[in-house]
Backbone as CSV, one residue per row, in Angstrom:
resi,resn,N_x,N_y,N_z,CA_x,CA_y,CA_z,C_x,C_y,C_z
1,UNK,0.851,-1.200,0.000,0.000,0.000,0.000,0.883,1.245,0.000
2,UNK,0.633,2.066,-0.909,1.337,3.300,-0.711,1.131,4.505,0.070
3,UNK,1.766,4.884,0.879,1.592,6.010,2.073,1.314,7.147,1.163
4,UNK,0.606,8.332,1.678,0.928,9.403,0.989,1.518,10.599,2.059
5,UNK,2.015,11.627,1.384,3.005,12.105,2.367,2.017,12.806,2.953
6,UNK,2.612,13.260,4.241,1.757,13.716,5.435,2.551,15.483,5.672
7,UNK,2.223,16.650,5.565,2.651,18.176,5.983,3.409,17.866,7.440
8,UNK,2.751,16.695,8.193,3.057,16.897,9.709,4.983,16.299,9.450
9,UNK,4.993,15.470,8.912,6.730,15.313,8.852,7.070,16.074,7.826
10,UNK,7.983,16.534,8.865,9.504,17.859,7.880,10.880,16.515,8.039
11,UNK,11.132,16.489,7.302,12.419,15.989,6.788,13.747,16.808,6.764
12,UNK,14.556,16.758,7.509,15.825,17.779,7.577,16.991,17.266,6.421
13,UNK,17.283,18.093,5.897,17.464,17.721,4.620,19.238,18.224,5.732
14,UNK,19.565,17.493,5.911,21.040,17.524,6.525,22.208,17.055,6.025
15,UNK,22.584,17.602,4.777,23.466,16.683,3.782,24.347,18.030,3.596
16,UNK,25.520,17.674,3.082,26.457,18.605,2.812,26.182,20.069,1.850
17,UNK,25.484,19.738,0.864,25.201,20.813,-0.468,24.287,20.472,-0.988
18,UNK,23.545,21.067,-2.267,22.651,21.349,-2.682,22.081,19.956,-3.505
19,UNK,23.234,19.396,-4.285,23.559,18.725,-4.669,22.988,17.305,-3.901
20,UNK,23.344,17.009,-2.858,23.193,15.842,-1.857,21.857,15.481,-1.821
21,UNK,21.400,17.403,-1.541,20.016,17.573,-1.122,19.242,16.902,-1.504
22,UNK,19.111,17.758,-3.193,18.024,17.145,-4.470,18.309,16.151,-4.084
23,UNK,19.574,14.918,-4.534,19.303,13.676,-4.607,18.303,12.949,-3.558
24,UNK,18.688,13.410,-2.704,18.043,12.912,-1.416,16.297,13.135,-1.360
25,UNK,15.802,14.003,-1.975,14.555,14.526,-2.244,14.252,13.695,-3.560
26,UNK,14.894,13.657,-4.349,14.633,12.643,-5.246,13.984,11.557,-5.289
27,UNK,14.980,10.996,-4.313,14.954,9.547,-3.922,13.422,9.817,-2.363
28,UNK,13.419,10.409,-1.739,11.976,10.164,-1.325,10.745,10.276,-1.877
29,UNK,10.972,11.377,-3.171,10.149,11.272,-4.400,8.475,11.755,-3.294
30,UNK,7.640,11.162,-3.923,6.087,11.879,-3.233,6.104,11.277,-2.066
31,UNK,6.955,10.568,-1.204,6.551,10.318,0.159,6.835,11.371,0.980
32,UNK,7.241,12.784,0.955,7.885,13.747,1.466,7.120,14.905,0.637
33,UNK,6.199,16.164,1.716,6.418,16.726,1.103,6.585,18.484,2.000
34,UNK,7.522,18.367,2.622,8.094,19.302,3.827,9.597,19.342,4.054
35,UNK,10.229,19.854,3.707,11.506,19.857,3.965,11.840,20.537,4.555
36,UNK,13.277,20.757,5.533,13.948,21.457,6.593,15.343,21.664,5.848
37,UNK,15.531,23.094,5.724,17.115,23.479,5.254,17.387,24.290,6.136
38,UNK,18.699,23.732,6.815,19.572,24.538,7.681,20.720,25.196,7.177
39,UNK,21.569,25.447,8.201,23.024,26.303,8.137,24.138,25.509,7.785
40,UNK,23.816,23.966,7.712,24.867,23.626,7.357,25.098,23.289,5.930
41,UNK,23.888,23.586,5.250,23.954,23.959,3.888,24.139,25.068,2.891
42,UNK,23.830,26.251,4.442,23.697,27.648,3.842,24.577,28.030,2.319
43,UNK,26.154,27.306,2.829,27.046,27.659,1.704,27.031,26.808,0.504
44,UNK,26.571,25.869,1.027,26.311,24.899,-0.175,25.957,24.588,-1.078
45,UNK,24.900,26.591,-0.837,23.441,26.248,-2.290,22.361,26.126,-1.499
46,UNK,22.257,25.964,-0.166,21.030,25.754,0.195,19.742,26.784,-0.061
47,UNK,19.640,27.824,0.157,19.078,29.048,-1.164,18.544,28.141,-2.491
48,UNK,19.296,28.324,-2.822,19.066,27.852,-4.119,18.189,26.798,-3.912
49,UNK,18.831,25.683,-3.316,17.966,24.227,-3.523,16.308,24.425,-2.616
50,UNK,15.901,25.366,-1.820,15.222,25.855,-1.133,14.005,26.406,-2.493
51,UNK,14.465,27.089,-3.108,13.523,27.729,-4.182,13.568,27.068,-5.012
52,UNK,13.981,25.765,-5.477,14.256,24.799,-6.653,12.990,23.852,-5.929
53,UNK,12.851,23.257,-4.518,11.865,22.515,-4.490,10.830,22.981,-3.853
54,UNK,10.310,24.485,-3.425,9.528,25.040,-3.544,8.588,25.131,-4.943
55,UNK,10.122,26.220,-6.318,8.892,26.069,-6.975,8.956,25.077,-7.952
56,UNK,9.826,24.237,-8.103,9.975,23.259,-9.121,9.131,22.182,-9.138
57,UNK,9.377,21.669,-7.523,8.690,20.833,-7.393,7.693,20.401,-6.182
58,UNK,7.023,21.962,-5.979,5.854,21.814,-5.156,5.551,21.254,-3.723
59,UNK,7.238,21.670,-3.081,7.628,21.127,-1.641,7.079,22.750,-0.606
60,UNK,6.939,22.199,0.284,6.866,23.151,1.009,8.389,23.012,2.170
61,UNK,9.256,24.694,2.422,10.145,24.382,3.035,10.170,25.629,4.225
62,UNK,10.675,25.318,5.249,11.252,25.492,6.611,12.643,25.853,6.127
63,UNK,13.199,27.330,6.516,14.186,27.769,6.291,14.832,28.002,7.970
64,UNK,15.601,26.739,8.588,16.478,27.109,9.762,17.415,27.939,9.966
65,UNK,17.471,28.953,10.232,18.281,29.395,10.357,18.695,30.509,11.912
66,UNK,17.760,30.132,12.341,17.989,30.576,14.024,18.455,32.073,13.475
67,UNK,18.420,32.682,13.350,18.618,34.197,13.326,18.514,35.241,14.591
68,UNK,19.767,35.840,14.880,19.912,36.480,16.122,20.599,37.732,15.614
69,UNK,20.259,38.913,15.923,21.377,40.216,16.057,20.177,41.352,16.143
70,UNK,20.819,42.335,16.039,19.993,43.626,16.194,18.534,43.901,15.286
71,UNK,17.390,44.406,15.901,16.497,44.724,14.397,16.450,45.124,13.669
72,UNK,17.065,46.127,13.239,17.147,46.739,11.693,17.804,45.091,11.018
73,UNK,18.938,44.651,11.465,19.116,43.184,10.750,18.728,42.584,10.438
74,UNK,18.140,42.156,11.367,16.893,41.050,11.537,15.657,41.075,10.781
75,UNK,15.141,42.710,10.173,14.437,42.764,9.820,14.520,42.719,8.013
76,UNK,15.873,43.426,8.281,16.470,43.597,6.436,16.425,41.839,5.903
77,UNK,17.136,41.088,7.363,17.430,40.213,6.271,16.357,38.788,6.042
78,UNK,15.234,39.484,7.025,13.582,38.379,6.524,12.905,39.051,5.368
79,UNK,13.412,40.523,5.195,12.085,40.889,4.239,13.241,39.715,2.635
80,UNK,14.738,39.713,2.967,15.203,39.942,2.100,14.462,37.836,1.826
81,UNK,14.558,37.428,2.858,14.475,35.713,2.705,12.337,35.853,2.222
82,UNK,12.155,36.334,2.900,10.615,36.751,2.762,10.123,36.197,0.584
83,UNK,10.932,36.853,0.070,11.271,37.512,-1.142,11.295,35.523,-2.138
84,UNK,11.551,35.090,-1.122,11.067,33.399,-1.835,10.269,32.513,-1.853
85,UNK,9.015,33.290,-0.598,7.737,32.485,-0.731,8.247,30.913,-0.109
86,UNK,9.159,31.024,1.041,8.991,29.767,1.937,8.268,30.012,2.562
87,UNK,8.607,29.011,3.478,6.940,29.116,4.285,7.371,28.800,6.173
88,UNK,8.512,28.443,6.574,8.378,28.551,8.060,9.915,29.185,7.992
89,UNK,10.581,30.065,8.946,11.537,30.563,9.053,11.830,31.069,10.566
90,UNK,13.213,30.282,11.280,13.250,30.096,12.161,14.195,31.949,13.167
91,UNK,13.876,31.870,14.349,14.505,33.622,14.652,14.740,32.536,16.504
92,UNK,16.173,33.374,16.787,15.957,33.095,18.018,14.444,33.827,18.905
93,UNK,14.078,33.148,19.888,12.994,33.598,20.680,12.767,34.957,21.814
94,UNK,14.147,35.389,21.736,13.619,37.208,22.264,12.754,37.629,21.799
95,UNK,12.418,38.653,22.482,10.637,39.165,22.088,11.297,40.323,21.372
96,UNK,12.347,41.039,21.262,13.004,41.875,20.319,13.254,41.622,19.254
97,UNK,13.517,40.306,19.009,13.954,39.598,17.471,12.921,38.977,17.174
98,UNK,12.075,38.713,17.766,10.609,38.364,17.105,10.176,39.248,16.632
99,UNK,9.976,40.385,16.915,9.257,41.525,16.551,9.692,41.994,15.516
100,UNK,10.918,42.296,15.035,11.846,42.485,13.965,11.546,41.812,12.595
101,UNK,11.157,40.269,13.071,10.877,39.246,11.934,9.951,39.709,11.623
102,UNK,8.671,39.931,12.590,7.532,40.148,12.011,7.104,40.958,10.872
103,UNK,8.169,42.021,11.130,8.052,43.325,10.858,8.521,42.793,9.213
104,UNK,9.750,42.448,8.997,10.402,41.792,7.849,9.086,41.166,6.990
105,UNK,8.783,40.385,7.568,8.088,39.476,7.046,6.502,39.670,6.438
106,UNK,6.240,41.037,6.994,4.838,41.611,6.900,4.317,41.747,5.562
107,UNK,3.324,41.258,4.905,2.553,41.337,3.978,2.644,39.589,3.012
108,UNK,3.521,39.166,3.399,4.431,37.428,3.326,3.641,36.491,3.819
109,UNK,3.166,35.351,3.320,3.076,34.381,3.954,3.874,33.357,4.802
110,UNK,4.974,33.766,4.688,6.717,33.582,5.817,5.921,33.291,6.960
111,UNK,6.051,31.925,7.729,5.957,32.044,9.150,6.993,32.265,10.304
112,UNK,7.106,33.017,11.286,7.793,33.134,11.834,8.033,32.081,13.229
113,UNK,9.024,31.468,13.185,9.036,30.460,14.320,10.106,30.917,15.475
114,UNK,10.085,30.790,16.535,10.570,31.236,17.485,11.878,30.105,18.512
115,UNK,12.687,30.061,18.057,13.471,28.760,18.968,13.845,29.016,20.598
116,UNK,13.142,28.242,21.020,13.385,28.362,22.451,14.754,27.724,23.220
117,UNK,14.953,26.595,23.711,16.184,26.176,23.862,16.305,24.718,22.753
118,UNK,17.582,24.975,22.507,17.999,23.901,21.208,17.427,22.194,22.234
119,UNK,17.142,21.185,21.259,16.765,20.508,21.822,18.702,19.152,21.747
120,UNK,19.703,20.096,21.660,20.195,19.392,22.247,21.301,19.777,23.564
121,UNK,20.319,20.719,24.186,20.892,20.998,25.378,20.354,20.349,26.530
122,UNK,21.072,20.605,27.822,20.042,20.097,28.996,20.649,20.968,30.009
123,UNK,20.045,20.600,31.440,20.541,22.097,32.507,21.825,21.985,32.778
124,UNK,22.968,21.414,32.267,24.320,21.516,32.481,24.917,22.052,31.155
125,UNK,24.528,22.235,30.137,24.409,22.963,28.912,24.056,24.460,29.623
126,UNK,23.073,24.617,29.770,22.747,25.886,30.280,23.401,26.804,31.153
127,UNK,23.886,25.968,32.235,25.200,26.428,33.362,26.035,26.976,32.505
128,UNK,26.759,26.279,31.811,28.222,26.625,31.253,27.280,27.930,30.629
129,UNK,26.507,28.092,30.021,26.257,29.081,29.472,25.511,30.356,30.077
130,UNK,25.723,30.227,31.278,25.679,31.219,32.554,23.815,31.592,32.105
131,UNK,23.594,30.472,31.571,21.494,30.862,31.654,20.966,30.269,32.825
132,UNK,19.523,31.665,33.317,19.408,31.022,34.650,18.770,30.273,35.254
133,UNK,18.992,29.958,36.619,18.725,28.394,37.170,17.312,28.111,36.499
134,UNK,16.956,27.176,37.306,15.688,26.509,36.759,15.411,25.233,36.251
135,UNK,14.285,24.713,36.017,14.235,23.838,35.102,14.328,24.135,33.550
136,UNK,14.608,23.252,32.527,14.862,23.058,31.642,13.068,23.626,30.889
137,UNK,12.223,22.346,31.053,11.087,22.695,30.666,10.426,23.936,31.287
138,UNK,10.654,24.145,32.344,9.848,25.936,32.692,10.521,26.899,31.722
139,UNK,11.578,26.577,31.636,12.330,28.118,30.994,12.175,28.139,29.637
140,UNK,11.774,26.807,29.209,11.416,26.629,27.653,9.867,27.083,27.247
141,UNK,9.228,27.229,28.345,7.705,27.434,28.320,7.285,28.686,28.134
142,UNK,8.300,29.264,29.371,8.028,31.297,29.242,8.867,31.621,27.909
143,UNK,10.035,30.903,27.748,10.255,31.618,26.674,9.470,31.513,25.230
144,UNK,8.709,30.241,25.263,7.205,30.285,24.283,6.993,31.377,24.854
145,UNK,6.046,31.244,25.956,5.023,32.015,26.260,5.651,33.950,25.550
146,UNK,6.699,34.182,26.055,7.195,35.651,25.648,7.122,35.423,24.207
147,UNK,7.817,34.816,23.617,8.026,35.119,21.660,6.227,34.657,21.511
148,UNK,5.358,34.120,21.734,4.470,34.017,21.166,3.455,35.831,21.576
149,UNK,3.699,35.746,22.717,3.148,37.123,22.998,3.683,37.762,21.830
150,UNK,5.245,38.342,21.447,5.817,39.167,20.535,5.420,39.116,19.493
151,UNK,4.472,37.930,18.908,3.718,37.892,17.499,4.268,36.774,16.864
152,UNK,5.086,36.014,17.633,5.519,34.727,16.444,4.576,34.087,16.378
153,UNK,4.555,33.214,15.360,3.588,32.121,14.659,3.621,30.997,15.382
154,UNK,4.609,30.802,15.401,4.686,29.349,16.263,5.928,29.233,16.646
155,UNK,6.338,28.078,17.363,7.460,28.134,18.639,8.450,26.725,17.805
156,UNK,9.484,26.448,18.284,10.053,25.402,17.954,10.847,24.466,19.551
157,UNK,10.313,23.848,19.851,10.447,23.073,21.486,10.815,22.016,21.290
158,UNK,11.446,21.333,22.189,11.250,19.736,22.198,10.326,19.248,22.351
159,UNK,9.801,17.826,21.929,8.572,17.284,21.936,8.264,17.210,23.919
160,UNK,8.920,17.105,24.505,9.099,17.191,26.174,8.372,18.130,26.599
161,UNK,8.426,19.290,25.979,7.742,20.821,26.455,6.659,20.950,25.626
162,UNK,6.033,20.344,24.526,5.491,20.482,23.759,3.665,20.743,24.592
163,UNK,3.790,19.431,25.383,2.071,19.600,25.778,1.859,20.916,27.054
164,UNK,3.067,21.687,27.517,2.782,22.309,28.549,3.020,23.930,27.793
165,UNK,3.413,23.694,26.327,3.355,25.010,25.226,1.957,25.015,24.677
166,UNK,1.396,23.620,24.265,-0.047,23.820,23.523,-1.181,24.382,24.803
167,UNK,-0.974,24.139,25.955,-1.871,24.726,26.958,-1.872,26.284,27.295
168,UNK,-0.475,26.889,26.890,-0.493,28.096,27.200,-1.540,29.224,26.585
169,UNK,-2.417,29.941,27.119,-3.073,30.772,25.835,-2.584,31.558,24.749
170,UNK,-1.747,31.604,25.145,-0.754,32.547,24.143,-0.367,31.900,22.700
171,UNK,-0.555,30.011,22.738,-0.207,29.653,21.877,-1.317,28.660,21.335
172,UNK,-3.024,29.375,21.812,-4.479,28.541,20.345,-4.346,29.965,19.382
173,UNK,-3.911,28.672,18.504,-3.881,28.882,17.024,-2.469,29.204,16.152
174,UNK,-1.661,28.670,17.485,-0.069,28.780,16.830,0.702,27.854,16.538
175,UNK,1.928,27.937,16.076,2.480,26.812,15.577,3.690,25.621,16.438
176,UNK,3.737,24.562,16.665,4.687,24.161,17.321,5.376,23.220,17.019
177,UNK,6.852,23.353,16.041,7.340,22.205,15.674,8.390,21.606,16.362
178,UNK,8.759,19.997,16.555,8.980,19.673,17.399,9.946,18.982,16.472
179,UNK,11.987,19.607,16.603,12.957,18.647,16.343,13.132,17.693,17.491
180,UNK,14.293,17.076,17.535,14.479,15.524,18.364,13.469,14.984,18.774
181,UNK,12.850,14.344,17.372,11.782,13.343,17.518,12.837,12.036,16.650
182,UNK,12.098,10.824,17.647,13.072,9.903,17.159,12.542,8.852,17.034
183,UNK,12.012,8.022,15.448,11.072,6.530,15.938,11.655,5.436,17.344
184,UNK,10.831,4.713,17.570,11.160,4.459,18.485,12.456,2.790,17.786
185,UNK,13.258,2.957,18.712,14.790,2.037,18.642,15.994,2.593,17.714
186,UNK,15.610,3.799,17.517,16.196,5.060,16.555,17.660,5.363,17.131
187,UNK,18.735,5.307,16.777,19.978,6.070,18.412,19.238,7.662,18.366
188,UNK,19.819,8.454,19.474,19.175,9.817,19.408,20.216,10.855,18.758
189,UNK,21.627,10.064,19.050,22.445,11.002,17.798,22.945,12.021,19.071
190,UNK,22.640,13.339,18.509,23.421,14.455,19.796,21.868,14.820,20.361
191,UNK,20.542,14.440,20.306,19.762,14.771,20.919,19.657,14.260,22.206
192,UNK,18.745,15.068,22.984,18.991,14.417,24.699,17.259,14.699,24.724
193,UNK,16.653,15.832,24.421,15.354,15.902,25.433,14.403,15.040,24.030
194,UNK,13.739,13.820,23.957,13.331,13.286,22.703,12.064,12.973,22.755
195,UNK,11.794,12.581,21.616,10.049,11.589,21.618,9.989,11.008,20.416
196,UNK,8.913,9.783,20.656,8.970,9.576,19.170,7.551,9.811,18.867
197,UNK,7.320,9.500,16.863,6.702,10.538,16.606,5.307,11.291,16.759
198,UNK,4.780,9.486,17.296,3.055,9.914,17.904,3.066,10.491,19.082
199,UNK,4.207,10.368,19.543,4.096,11.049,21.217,3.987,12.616,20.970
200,UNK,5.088,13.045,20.122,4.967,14.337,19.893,3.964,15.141,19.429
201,UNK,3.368,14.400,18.513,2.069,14.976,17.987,0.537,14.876,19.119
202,UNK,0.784,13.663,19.991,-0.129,13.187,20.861,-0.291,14.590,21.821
203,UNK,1.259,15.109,22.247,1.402,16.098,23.536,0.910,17.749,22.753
204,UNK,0.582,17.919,21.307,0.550,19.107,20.989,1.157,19.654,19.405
205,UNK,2.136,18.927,19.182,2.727,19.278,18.015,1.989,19.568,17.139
206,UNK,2.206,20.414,16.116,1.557,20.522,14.766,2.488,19.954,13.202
207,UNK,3.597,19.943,13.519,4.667,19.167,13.007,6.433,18.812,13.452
208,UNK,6.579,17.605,13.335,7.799,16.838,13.780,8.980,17.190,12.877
209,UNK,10.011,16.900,13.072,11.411,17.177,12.632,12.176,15.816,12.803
210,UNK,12.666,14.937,11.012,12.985,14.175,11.956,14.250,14.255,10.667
211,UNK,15.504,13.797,11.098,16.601,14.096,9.885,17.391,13.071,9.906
212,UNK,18.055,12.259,10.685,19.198,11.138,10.623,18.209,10.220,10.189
213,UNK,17.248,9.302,10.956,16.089,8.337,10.820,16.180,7.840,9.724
214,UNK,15.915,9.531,9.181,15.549,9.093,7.091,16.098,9.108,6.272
215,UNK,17.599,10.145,6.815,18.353,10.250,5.145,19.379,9.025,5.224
216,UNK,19.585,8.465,6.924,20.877,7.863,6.943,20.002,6.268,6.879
217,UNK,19.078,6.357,6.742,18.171,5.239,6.256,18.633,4.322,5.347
218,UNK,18.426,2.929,4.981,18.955,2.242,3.552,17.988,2.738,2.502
219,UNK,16.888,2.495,3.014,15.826,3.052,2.027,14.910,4.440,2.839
220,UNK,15.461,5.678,2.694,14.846,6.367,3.068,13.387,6.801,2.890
221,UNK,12.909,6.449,1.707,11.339,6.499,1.279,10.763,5.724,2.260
222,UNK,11.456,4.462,2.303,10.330,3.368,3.626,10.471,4.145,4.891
223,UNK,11.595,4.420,5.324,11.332,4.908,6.442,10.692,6.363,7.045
224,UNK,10.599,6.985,5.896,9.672,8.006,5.562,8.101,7.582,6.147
225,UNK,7.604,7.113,4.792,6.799,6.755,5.191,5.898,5.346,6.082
226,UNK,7.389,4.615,7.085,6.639,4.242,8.616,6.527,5.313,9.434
227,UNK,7.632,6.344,9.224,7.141,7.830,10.108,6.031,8.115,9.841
228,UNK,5.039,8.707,8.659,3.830,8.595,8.031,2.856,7.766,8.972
229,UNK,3.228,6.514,8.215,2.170,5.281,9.140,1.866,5.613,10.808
230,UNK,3.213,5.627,11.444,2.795,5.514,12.710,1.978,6.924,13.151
231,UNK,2.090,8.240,12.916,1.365,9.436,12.996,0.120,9.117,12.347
232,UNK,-0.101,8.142,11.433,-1.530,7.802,11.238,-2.095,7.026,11.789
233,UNK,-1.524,5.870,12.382,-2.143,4.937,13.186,-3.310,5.602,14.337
């Protein structure tokens, strides 16, 4: 039986260049139709390959790029990404650099996503990085709670924080995608706070992130779509 692809899995297209990419999109062919381009492609062409399967071939893509610095920056350089008709685009979660995006992004169908803490940190990550005490999941919650106040679209959490972000009011009718999701007997790789993929969607998610699983897959299409299957089950 053939799966058909599901919006709720983004696929992190985590390959060296542009080049890798396509193939890799290739080869999942219609079981995929969400992709995730990060920074470690930025130089690679990722641009490019970003607007190649947007409009070539009718993907919808998530542009990672965690974006942090002053607003006039911040704002120059969403109107400038704005300008390709993606569709989720990631800003660190200050309520200053949210606001900036927004601003960028205004009249765009660009969503603005807000990253709260990377999901491969944990509270000894945080120490070294002189952020303060607390738990892990509280501090991931207000900092939803603040960037969603600031006007972001939706938040980007671990699937862990996910059901105590969909309760907040600040976030009916917003977005929450959830990297380090991992099928289950998956290794987690450098992730630490995880879920796999019905859990994530079970606690709140509106879409999963899943990138080693599938590309480092033998057959990445199958394992595509058992990610598929089990979110449908």
């Amino acid at each position: 039986m053939t799966i058909r692809a599901d919006d709720r899995l983004i696929v992190a297209l985590d390959v060296p260049n542009a080049l890798a990419g396509l193939d890799l999109a290739n080869r999942l062919g219609d079981s995929v139709s969400f992709y995730k381009i990060g920074l470690g492609m930025l130089t690679g062409g990722g641009l490019a390959l970003a607007n190649e399967l947007k409009q070539d071939h009718g993907k919808r893509i998530f542009l990672d790029m965690k974006l942090f610095d002053i607003g006039a920056t911040i704002e120059a350089a969403v109107r400038s990404i704005a300008r390709y008709d993606l569709d989720f685009l990631t800003v660190h979660g200050d309520p200053n650099v949210v606001r900036a995006a927004k601003e960028g992004a205004a009249g765009k169908d660009l969503k603005i996503l807000a990253v709260t803490i990377l999901t491969s940190l944990d509270r000894a990550d945080l120490d070294a990085a002189l952020i303060q005490q607390g738990d892990v999941p509280d501090i991931v919650t207000e900092r939803a709670r603040r960037a969603l106040a600031a006007g972001a679209d939706g938040v980007i959490a671990s699937p862990q924080e996910a059901r105590a972000i969909r309760a907040l009011p600040e976030a009916k009718g917003r977005l929450i995608v959830t990297p380090g999701v991992r099928p289950a007997g998956a290794a987690l790789g450098d992730q630490k706070r995880v879920a796999t993929p019905a859990r994530a969607i079970a606690d709140g998610a509106d879409h999963i992130v899943v990138g080693r699983p599938v590309w480092a897959a033998p057959d990445p299409a199958a394992a595509a779509a058992a990610i598929i299957a089990e979110l449908s089950a």
